[in-house]
N, CA, C and O atoms as CSV, one atom per row, in Angstrom:
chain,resi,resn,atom,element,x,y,z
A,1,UNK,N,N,166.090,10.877,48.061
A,1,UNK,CA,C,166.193,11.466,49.372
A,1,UNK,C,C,165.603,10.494,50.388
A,1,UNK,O,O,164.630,9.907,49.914
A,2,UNK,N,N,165.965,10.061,51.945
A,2,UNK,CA,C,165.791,9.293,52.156
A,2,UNK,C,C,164.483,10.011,53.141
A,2,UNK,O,O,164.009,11.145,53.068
A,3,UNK,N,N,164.125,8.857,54.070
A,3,UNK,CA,C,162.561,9.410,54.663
A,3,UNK,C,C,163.157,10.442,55.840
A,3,UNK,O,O,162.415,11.339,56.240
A,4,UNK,N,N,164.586,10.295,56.422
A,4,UNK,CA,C,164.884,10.829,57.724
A,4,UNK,C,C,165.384,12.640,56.916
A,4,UNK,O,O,165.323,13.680,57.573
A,5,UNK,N,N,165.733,12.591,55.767
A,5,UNK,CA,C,166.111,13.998,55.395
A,5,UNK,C,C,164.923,14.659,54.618
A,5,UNK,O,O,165.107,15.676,53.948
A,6,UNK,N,N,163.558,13.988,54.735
A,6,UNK,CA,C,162.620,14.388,53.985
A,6,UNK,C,C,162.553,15.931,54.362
A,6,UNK,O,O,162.942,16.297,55.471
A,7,UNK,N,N,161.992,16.945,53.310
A,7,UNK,CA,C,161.937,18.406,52.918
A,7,UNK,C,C,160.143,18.280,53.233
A,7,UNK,O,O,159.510,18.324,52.178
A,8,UNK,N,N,159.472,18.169,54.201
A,8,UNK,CA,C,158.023,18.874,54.071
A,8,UNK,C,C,158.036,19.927,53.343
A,8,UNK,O,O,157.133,19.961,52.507
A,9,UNK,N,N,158.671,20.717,53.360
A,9,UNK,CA,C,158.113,21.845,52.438
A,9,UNK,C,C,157.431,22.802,52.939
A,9,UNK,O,O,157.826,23.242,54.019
A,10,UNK,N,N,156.343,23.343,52.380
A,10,UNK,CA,C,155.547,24.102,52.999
A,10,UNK,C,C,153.375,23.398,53.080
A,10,UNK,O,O,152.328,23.929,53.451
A,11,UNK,N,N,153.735,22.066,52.514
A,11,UNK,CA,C,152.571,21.432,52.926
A,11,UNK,C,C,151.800,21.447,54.313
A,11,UNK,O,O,150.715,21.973,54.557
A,12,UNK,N,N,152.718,20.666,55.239
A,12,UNK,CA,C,152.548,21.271,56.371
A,12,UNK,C,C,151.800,22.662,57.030
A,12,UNK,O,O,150.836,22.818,57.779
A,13,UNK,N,N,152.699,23.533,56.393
A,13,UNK,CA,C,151.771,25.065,56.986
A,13,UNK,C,C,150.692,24.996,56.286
A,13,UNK,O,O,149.704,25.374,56.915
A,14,UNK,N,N,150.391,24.485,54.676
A,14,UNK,CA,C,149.085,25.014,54.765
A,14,UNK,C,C,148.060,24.089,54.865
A,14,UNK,O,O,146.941,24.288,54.392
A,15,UNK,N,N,148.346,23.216,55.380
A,15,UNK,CA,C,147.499,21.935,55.883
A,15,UNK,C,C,146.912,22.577,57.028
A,15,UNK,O,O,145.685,22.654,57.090
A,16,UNK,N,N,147.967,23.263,58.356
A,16,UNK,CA,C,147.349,23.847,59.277
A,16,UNK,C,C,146.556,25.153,59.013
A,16,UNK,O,O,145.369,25.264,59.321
A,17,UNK,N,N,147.060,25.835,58.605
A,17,UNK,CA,C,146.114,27.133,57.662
A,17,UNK,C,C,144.830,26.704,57.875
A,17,UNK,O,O,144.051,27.093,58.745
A,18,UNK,N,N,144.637,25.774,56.918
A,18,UNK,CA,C,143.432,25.258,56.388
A,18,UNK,C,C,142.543,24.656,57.005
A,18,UNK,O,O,141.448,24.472,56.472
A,19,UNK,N,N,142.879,24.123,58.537
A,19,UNK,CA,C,142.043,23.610,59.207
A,19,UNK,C,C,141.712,24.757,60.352
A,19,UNK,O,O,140.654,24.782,60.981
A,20,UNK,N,N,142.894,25.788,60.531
A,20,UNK,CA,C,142.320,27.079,61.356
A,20,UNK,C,C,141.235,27.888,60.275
A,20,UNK,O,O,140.282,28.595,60.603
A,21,UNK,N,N,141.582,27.634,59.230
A,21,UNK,CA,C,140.701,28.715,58.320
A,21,UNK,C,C,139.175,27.730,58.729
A,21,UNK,O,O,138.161,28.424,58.655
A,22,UNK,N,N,139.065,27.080,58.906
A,22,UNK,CA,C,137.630,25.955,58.670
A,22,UNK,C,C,136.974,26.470,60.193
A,22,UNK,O,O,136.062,27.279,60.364
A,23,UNK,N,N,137.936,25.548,61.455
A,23,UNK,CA,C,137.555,26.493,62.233
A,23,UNK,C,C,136.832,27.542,62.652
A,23,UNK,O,O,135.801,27.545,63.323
A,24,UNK,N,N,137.600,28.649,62.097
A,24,UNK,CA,C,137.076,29.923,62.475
A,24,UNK,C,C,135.782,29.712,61.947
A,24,UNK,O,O,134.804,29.635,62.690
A,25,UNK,N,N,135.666,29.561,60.080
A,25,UNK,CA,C,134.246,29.263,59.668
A,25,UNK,C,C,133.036,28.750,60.586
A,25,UNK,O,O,131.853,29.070,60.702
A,26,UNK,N,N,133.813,27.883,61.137
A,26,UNK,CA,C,132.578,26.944,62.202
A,26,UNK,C,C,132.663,27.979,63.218
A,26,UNK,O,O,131.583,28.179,63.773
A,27,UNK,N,N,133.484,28.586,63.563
A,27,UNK,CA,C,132.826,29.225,64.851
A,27,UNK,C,C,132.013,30.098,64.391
A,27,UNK,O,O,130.880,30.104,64.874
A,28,UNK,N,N,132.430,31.293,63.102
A,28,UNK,CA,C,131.238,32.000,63.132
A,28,UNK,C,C,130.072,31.547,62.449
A,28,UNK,O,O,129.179,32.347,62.170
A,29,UNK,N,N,130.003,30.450,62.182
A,29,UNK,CA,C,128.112,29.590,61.908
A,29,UNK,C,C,128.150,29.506,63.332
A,29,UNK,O,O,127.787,30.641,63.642
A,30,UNK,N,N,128.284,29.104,64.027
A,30,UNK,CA,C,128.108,28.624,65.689
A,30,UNK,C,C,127.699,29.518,66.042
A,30,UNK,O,O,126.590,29.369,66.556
A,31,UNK,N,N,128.296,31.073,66.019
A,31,UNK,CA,C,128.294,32.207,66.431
A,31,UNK,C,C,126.736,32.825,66.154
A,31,UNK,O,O,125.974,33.287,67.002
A,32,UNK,N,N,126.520,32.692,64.765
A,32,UNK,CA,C,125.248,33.311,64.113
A,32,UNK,C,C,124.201,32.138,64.475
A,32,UNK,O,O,123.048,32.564,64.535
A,33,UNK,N,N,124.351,30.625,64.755
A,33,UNK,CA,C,123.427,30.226,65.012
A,33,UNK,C,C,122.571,30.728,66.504
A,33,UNK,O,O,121.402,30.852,66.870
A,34,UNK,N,N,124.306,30.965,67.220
A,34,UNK,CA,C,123.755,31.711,69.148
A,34,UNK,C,C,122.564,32.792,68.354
A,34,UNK,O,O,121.425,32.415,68.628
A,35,UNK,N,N,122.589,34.141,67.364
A,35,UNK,CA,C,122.154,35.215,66.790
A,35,UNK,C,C,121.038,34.779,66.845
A,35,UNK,O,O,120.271,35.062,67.765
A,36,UNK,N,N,120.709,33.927,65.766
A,36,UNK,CA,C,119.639,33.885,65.607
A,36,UNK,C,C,118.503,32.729,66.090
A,36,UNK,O,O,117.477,32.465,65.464
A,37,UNK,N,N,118.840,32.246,67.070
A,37,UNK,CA,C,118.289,31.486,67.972
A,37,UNK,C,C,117.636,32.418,69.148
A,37,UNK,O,O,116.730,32.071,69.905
A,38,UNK,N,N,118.315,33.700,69.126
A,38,UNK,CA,C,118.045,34.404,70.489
A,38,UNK,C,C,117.591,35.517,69.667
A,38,UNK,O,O,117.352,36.322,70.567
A,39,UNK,N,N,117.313,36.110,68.614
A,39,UNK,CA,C,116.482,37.072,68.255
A,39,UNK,C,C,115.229,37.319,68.085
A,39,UNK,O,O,114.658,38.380,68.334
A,40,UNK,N,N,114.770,36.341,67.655
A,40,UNK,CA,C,113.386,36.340,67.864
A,40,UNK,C,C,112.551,35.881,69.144
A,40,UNK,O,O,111.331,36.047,69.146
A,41,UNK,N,N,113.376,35.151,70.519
A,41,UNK,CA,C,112.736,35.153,70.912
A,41,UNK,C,C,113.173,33.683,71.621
A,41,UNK,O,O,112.709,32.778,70.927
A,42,UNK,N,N,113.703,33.308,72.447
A,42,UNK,CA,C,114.069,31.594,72.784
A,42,UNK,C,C,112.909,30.683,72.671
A,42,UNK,O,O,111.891,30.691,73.363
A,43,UNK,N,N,113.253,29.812,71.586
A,43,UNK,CA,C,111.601,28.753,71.199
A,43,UNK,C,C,112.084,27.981,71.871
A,43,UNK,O,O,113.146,28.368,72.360
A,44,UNK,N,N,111.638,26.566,72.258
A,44,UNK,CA,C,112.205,25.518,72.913
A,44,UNK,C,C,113.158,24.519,71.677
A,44,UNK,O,O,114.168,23.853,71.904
A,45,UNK,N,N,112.369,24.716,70.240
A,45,UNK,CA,C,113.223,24.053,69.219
A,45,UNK,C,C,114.121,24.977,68.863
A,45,UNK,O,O,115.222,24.584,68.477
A,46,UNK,N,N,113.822,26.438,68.923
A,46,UNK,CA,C,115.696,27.586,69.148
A,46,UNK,C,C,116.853,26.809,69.867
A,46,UNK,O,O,117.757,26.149,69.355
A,47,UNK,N,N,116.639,27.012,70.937
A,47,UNK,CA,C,117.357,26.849,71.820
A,47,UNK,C,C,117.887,24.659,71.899
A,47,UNK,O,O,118.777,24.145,72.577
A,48,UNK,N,N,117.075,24.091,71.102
A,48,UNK,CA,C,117.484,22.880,71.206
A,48,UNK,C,C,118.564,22.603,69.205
A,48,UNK,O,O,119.332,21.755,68.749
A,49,UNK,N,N,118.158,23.433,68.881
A,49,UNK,CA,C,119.217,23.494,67.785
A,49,UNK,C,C,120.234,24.491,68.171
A,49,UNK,O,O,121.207,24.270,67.451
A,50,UNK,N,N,120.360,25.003,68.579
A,50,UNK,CA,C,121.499,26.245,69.979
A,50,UNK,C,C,122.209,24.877,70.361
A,50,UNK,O,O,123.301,24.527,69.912
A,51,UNK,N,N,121.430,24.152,71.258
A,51,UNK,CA,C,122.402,23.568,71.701
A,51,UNK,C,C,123.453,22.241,71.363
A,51,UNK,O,O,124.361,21.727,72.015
A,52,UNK,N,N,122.787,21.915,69.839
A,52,UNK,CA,C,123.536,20.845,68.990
A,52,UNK,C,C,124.420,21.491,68.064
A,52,UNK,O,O,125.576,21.102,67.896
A,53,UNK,N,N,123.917,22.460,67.463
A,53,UNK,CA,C,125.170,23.441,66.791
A,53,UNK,C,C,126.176,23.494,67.346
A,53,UNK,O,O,127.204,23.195,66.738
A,54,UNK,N,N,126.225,23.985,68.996
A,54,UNK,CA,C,127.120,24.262,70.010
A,54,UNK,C,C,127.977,22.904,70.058
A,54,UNK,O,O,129.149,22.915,69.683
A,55,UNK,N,N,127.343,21.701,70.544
A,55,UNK,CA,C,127.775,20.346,71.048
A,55,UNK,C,C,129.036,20.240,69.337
A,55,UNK,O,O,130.266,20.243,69.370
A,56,UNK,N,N,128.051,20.154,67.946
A,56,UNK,CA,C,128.974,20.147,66.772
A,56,UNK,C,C,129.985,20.644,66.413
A,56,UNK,O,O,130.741,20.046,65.648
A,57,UNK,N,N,130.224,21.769,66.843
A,57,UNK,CA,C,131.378,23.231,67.191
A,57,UNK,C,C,132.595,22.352,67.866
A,57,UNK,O,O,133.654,22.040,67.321
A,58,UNK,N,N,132.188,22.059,69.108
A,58,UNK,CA,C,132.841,21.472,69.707
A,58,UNK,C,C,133.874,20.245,69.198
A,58,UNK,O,O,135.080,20.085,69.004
A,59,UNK,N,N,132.436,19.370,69.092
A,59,UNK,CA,C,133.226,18.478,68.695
A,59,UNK,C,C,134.472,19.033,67.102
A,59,UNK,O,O,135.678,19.185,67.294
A,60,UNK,N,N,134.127,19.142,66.359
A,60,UNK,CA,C,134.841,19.574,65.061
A,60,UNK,C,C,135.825,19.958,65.679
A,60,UNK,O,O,136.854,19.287,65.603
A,61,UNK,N,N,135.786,21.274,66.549
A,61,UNK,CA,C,137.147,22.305,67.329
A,61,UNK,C,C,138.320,21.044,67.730
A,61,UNK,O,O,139.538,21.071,67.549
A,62,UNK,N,N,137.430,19.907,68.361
A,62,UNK,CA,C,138.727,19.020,68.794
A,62,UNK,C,C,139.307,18.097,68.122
A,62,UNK,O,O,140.263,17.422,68.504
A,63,UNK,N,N,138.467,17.999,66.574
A,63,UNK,CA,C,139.100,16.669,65.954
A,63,UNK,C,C,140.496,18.450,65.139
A,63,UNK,O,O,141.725,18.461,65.075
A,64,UNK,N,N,139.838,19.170,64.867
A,64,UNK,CA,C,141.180,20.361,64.406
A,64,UNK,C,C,141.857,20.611,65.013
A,64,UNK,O,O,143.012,20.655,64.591
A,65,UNK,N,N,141.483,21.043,66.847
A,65,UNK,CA,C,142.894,21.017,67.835
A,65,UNK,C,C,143.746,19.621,67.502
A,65,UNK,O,O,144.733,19.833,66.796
A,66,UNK,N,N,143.585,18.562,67.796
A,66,UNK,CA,C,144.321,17.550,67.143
A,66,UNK,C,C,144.934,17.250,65.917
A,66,UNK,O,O,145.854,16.452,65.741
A,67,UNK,N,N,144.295,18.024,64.984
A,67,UNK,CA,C,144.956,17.640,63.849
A,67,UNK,C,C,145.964,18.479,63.758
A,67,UNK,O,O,147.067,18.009,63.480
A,68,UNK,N,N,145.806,19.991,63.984
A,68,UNK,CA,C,146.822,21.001,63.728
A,68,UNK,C,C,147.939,20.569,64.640
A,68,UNK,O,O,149.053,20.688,64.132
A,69,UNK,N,N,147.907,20.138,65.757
A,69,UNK,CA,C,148.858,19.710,67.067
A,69,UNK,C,C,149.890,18.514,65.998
A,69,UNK,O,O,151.119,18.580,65.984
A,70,UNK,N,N,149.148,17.558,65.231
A,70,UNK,CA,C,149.567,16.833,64.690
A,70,UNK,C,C,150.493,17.322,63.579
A,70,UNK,O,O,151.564,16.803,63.265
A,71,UNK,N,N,150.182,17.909,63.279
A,71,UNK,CA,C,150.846,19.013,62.045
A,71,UNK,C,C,152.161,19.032,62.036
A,71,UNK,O,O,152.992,18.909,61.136
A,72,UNK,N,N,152.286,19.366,64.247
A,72,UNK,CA,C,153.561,20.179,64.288
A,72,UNK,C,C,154.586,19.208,63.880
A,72,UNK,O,O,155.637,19.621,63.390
A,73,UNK,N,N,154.433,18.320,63.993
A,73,UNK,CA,C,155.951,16.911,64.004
A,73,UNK,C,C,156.304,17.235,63.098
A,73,UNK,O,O,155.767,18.001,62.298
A,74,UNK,N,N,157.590,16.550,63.025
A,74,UNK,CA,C,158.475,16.300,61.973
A,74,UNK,C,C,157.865,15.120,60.686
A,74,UNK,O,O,158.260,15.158,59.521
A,75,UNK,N,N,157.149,14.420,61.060
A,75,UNK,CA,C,156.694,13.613,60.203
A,75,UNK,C,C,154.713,13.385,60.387
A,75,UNK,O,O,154.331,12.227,60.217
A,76,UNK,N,N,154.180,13.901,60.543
A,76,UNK,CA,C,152.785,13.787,60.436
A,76,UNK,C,C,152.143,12.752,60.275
A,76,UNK,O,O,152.184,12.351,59.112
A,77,UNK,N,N,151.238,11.810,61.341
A,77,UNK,CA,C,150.159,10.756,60.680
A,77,UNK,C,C,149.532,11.427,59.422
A,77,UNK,O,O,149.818,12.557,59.028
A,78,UNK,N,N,148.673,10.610,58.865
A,78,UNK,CA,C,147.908,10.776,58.150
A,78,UNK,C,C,146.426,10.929,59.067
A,78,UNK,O,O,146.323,10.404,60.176
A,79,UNK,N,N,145.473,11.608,58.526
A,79,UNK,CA,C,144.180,11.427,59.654
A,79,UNK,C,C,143.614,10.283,58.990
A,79,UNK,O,O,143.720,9.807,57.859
A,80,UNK,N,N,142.928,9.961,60.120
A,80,UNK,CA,C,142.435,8.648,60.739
A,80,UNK,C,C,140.559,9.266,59.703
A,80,UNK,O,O,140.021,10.359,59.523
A,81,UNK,N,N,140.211,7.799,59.310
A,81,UNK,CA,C,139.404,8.604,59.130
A,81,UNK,C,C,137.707,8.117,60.011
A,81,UNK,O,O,136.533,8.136,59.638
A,82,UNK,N,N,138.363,7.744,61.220
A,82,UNK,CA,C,137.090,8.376,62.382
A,82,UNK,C,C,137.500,9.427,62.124
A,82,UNK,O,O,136.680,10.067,61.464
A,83,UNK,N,N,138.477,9.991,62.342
A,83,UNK,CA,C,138.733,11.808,62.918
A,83,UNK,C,C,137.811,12.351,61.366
A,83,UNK,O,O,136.805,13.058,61.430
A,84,UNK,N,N,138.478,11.793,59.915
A,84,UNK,CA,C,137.873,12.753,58.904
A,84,UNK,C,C,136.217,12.649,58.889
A,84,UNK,O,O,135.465,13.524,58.462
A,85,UNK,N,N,135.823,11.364,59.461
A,85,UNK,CA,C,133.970,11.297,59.464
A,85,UNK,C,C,133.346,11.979,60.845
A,85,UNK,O,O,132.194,12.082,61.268
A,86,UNK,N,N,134.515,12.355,61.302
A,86,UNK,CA,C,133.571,13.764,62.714
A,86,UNK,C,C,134.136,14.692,62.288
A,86,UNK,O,O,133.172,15.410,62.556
A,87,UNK,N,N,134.847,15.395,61.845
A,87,UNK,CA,C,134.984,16.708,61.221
A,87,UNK,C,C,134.294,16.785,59.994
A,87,UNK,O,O,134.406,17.887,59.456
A,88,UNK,N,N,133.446,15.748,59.232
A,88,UNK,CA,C,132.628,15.914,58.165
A,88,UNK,C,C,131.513,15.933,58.697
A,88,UNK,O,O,130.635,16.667,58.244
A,89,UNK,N,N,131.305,15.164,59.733
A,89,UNK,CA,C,129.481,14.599,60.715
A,89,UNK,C,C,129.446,16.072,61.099
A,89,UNK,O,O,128.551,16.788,60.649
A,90,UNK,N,N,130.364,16.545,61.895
A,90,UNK,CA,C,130.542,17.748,62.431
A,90,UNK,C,C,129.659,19.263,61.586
A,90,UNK,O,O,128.741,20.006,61.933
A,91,UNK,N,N,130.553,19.155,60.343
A,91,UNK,CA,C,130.187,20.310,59.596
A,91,UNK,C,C,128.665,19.790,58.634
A,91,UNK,O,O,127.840,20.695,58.507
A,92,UNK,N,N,128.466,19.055,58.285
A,92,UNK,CA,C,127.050,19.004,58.089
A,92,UNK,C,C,126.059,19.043,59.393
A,92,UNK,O,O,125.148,19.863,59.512
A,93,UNK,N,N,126.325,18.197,60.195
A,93,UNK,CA,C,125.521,18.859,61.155
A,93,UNK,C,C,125.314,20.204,61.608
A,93,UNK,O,O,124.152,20.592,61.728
A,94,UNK,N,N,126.335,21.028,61.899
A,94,UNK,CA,C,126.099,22.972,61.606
A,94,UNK,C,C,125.092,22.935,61.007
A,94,UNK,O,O,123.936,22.810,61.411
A,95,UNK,N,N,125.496,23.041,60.015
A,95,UNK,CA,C,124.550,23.312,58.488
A,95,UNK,C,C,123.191,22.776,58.923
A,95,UNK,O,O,122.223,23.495,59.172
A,96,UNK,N,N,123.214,21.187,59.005
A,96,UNK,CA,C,121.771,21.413,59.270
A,96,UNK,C,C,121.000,22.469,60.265
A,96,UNK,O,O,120.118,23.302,60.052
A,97,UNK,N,N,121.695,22.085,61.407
A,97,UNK,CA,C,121.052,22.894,63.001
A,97,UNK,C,C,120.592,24.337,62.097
A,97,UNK,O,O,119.527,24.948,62.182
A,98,UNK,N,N,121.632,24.604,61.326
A,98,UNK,CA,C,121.357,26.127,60.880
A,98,UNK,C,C,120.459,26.399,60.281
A,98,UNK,O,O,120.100,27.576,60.304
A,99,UNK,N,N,119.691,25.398,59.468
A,99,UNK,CA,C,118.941,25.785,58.431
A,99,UNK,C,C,117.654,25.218,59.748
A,99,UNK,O,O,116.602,25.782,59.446
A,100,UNK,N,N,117.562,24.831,60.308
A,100,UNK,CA,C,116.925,24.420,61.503
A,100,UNK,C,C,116.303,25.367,62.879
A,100,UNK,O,O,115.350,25.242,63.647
A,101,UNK,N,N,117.425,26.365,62.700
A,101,UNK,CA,C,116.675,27.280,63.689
A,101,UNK,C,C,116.431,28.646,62.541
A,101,UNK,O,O,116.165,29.769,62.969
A,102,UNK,N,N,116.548,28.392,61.260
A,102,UNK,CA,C,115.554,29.625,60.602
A,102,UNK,C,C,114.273,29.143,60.567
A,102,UNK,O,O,113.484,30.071,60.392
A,103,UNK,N,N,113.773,28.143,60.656
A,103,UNK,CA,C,112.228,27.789,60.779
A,103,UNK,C,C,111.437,27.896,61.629
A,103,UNK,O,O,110.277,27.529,61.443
């Protein structure tokens, strides 16, 4: 089969799936980090892991708006992997911030 009649298949959809499914994940760590940054009380190190969780969210949200956008073509780059080492920098950083404002 040649490259112009190529069959994606259904790779494609769940390539995008999979990066909305991640997403959402990150938003609700993002979400629970806002929680519990503001329940006990705004510390100055709360609120400064609040606001790198937030900045990490972000960033991640746009290397996935891009990738899923990328998705849509008919033929898909491959990701770049700056994009895969900030959507990885991205999600460990969460994680840390998170384990960061339970202390």
């Amino acid at each position: 089969m040649s490259a112009a009649g190529r069959d994606p298949g259904l790779q494609p959809e769940r390539t995008r799936l999979a990066w909305r499914r991640t997403t959402l994940a990150c938003t609700v760590v993002a979400l629970l980090a806002v929680r519990q940054a503001l329940h006990g009380g705004a510390t100055p190190a709360g609120v400064l892991a609040l606001a790198l969780s937030l900045l990490a969210w972000l960033g991640f949200l746009v290397v996935a708006h891009r990738r899923v956008s990328a998705m849509g073509t008919a033929e898909p780059a491959p990701l770049s992997s700056r994009r895969a080492l900030t959507a990885a920098g991205c999600t460990v950083a969460l994680a840390v911030f998170a384990v960061a404002t339970l202390l």
